[in-house]
N, C-alpha and C positions, 0 to 999 in steps of 0.2 A: 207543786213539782215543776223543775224547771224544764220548759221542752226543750230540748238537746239539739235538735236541729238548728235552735237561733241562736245567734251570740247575744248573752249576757252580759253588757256594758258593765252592771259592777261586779259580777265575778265571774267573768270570762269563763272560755270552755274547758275548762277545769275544775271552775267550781270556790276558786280562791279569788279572795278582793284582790281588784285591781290596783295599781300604784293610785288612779287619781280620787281613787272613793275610799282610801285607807283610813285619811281625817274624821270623815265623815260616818265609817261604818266605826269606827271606835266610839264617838259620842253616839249613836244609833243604839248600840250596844248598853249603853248606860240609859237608857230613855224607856220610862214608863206606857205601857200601849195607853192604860185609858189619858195620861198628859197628851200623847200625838190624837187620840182620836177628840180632845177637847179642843187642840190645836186646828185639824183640820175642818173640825164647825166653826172656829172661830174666823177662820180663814175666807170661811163661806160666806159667813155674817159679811167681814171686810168687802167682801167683793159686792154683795147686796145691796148692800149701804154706802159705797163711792156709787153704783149704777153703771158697773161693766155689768152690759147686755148686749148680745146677738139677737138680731132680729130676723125673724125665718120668714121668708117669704111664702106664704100658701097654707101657713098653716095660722090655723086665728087660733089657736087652743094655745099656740108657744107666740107668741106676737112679741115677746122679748125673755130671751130662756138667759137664765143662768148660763157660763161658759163653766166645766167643770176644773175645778182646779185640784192639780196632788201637791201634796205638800214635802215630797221625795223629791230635791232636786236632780236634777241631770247633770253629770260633774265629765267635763272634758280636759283631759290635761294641757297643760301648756304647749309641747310639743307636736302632740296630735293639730293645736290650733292650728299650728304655723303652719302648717302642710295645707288645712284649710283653708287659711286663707291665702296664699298663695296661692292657690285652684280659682276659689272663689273672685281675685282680682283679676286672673289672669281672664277668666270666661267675661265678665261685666266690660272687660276692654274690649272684646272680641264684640261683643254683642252692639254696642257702642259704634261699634268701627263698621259692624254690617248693617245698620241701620243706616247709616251715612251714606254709602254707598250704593244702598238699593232705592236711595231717592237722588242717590247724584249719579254716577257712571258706570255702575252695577256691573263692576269688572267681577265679581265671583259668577253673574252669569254666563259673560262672553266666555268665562275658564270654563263654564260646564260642573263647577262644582256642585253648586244648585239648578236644579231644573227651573230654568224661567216659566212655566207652568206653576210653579211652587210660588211664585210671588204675581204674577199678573190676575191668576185666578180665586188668587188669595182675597176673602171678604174685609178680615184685616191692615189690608195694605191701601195706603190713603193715596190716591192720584193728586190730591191737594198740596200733599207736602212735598211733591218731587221736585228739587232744584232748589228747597227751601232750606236754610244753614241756621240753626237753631244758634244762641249764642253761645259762644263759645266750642262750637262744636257736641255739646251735649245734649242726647237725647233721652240717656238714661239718669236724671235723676237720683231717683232709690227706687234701689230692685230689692229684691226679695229673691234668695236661691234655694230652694228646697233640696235636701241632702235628706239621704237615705243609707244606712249602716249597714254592712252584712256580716262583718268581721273586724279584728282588730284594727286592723289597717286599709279594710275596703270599705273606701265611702263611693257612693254612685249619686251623680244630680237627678233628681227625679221630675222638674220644671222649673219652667224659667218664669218668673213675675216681674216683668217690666213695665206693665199697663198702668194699675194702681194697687200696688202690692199693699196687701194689709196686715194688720198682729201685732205694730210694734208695739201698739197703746200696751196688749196684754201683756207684753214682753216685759215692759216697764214698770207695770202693776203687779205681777209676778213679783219680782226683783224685791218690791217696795214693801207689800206684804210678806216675804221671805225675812228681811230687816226685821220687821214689827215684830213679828212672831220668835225667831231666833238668834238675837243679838250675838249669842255668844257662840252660836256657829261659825259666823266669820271674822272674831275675833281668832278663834283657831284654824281658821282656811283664809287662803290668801287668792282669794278670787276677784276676774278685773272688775270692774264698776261695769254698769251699762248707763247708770243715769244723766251721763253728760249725753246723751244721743240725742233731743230734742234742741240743746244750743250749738251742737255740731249740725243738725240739720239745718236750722236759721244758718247758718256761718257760711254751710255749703250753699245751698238756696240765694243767699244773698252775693255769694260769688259767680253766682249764673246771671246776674243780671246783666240786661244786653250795655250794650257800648253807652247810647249817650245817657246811660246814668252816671252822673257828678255826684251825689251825698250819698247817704246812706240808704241804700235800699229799700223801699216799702215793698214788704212780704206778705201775701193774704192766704187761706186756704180756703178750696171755694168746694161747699158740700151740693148735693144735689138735695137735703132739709133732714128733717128729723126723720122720715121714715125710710132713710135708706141703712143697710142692715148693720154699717160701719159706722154710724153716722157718730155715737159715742168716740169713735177713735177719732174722725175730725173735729170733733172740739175740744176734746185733750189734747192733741198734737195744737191746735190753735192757741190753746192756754197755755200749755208749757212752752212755747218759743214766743210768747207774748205778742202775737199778731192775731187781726182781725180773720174771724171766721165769716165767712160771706157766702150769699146765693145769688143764682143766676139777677134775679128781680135788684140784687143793690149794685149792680154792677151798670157800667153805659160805658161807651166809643162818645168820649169828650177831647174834642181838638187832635185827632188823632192818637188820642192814648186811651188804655184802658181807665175807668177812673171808677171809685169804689164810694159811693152815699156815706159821709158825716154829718154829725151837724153844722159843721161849717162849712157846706156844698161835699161837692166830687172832688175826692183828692187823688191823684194818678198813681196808679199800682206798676211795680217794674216785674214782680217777679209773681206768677201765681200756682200755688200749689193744687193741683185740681184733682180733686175724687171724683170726677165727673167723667162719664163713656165719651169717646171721641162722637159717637153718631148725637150727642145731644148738647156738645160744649159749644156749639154755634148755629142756629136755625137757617143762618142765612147762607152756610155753607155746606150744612151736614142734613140733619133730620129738621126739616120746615116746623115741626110740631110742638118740637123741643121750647118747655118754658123752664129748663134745669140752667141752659147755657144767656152766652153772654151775643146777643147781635153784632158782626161786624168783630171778633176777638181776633179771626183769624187775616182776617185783613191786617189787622195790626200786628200782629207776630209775624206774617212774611214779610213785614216793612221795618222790622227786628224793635216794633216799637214795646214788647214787653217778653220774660221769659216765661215759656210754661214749661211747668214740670208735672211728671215727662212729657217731655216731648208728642205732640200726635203722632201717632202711626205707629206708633212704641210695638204696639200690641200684635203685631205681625211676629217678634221675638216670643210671644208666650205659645203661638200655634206649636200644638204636638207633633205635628208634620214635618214643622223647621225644626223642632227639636232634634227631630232622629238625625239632623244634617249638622248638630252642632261639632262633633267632633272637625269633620274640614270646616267647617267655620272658624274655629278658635287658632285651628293651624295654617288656614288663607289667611287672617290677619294678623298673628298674631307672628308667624314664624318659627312656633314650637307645639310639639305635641301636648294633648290637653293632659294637665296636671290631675281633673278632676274627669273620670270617665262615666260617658251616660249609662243609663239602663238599655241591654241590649231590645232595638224594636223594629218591629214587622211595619211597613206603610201598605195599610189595606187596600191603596188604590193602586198598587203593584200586583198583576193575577201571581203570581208564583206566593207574596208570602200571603193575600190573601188564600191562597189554596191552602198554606200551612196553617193559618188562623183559624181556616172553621175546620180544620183535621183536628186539629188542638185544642179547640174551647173550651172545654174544659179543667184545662189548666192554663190556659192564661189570663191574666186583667188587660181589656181593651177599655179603649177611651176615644172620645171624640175628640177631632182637631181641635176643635175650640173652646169643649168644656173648660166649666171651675167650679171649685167648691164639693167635689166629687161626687155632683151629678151627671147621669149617664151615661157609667160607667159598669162595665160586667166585672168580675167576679169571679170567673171560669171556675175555681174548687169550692167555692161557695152559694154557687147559682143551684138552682132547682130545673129540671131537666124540660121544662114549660120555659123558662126563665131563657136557659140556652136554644132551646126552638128560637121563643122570638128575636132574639138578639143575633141568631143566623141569619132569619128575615130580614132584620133592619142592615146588617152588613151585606147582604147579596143586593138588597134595594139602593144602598148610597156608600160603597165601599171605602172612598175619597175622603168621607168623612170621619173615618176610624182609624188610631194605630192600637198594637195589640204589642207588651210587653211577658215577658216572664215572670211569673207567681214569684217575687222576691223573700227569701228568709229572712224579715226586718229584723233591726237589733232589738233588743227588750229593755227596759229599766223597770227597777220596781217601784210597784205606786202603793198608796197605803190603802188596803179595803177593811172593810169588818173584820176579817178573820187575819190579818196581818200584811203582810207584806206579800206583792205575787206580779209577776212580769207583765206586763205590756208592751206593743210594740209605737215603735216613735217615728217620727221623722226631725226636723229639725230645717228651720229655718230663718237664714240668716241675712240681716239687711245693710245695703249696701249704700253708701252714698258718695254720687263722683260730682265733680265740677271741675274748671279746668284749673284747678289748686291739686285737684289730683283725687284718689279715693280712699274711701273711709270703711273697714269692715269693724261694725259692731263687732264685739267680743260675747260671743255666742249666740242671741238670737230667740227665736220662738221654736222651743219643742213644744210638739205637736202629740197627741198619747191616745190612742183607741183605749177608749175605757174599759171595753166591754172582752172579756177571752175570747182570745182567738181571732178579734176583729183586727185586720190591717185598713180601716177607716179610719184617719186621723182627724177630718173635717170636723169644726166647729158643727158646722150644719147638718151632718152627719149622726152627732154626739160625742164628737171626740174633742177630749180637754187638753188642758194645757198644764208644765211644770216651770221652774225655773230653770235656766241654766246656767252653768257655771260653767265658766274657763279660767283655770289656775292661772298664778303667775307663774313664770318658768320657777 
């Protein structure tokens, strides 16, 4: 039974297929359960057998889980995209443009748009990089915008990943297994490719590099090793743009440049893709302890002798805090109102909507400024009355460090279980890439699927899987 309160991606609140699942619910319609339910072991096999694994931190019993996959794509029509991405360019230019400014002459503070407490306070915000001009003016790399559905026409952002946004590995993997499995689905759908997105990434990546590079680019991606929890995605993305995957330990500051262990000596790197936290990508300037980064990196990047992607100090744009300020963000830089609207939210280090947040806890979901991966975070209609006590305690103890949002009616899509077909809710996230050539929206992205009824948890880490998606051609 479908719950009536959420919209139904393929058959809307009426109950009828949508225009962009018509293709696809007619061959659906011809398809044997037990062929789909052989399909989706088989699917499982695929994914076991290439070695997409998430690695959970804390827990030794899952030390690398399966990510679950449905075998129901997610189908977005062509025009719905457009709308998309026009949102989604218009916010990555904004975001872009306030990063630049809150390390050069942080004219949206002296406006009073943002509270300069919002950024000085901020543990995110790098006093290293202030006055520092990344090449070409870019900070943001590839982001990642998480979009949330509530209706036909209402999409809401629900965070921003500027740091080191992840998923696109499974995004691609998806995609590729979707191929394997159903050739003749997209002989009958005309949906865009995603697979060119690893040599648009090299193209863009290589168009970031700083000034006095003369040839052609040397590109690296630099992991923090095998037991970080992404770490599969950095040596897929390393194999499929055919550049070296590297650790802090091959890396040295040779004559001035970054320069990366061959067997033929150190050869100098222009541009480096890094999965690495800002507090551990240089010992000599961030965390002394750090054996993940590189001695001396950042000396060379404010001497513009290599580009990093992103940019440090990026991660000040993922704070929940800055979130709730991005609408006048996108319209202090940008000069127009935002295309794509946030989730309405409370800043718990304000007393009035704190006042309203512990009235309310119970139906709202609050989050820490700084969380990811959607831990500690409450719950408000699904917390247990112990649950909401302490989660009172911890916001009256450190209020600054919470915003608190409205219980959202996510949209649903169906995924395939034992017993048929049955809705889940999604989110959906799409990856962007800029350079001063200009930006780049994949065409659809990583949906995100709460496996379980009822759960609005999308997190990998969580237990929540992943689908394909599709965006038609017009």
């Amino acid at each position: 039974m479908r719950d009536m309160d959420m919209f139904d991606e393929m058959h809307g609140h009426a109950g009828q297929i949508r225009e962009a699942y018509e293709t696809f619910d007619g061959w659906l319609t011809d398809q044997d359960a037990a062929r789909l339910r052989a399909k989706q072991r088989e699917a499982e096999d695929l994914f076991r057998l290439t070695g997409i694994t998430f690695n959970v931190y804390g827990r030794a019993e899952a030390q690398e889980r399966l990510i679950p996959f449905d075998i129901i794509p997610r189908i977005i029509g062509g025009r719905e995209w457009q709308r998309l991405e026009r949102g989604i360019e218009q916010r990555v230019r904004a975001i872009n443009a306030f990063l630049h400014d809150i390390y050069h002459r942080q004219e949206i503070l002296r406006a009073g748009r943002v509270p300069h407490e919002m950024i000085a306070n901020n543990a995110a915000f790098l006093p290293q990089m202030i006055g520092v001009a990344p090449p070409g003016g870019i900070y943001t790399h590839i982001t990642g915008i998480d979009l949330v559905r509530t209706g036909p026409d209402e999409f809401f952002v629900l965070e921003d990943n500027a740091r080191t946004p992840s998923g696109v590995s499974y995004m691609l993997e998806n995609r590729e297994t979707m191929l394997r499995m159903f050739p003749e689905l997209f002989s009958k759908t005309r949906v865009r490719p995603v697979s060119d997105y690893p040599r648009n990434l090299r193209r863009s990546l290589a168009a970031s590099a700083p000034e006095p590079c003369e040839d052609t680019p040397t590109v690296a991606v630099l992991t923090p090793g095998i037991y970080n929890s992404a770490y599969y995605e950095h040596a897929f993305l390393a194999d499929k743009m055919g550049v070296e995957l590297v650790e802090g330990h091959d890396l040295r500051v040779v004559d001035g440049r970054v320069a990366m262990r061959t067997t033929r000596g150190y050869h100098p790197i222009d541009v480096l893709y890094r999965r690495v936290d800002d507090e551990f990508l240089d010992p000599l300037n961030f965390n002394p302890e750090s054996a993940l980064g590189v001695p001396g990196i950042m000396d060379v990047y404010r001497a513009g002798g290599i580009t990093i992607a992103n940019a440090p100090g990026t991660g000040i744009s993922d704070d929940k805090a800055i979130y709730s300020y991005m609408p006048e963000i996108v319209e202090f830089y940008t000069g127009e109102r935002p295309i794509l609207q946030n989730v309405p939210t409370w800043r718990c280090s304000e007393k009035e909507s704190l006042d309203y947040v512990l009235t309310n806890l119970a139906d709202l979901v609050v989050k820490e400024v700084h969380g990811s991966g959607g831990y500690g975070m409450l719950i408000g209609p699904a917390a247990s009355k112990k649950e909401l006590k302490d989660f009172e305690r911890k916001l009256r103890a450190r209020p600054s460090n919470y915003i608190a949002q409205p219980t959202l009616s996510l949209s649903t899509v169906p995924v395939f279980t034992k017993t048929g077909l049955a809705p889940r809710n999604v989110d959906l996230r799409p990856f962007v890439l800029m350079s001063k050539d200009g930006i780049q929206v994949t065409p659809g992205g990583l949906t995100r699927v709460a496996m379980k009824k009822g759960s609005l948890v999308v997190n990998s880490s969580q237990g929540g899987g992943t689908k394909d998606t599709w965006v038609l051609e017009d």
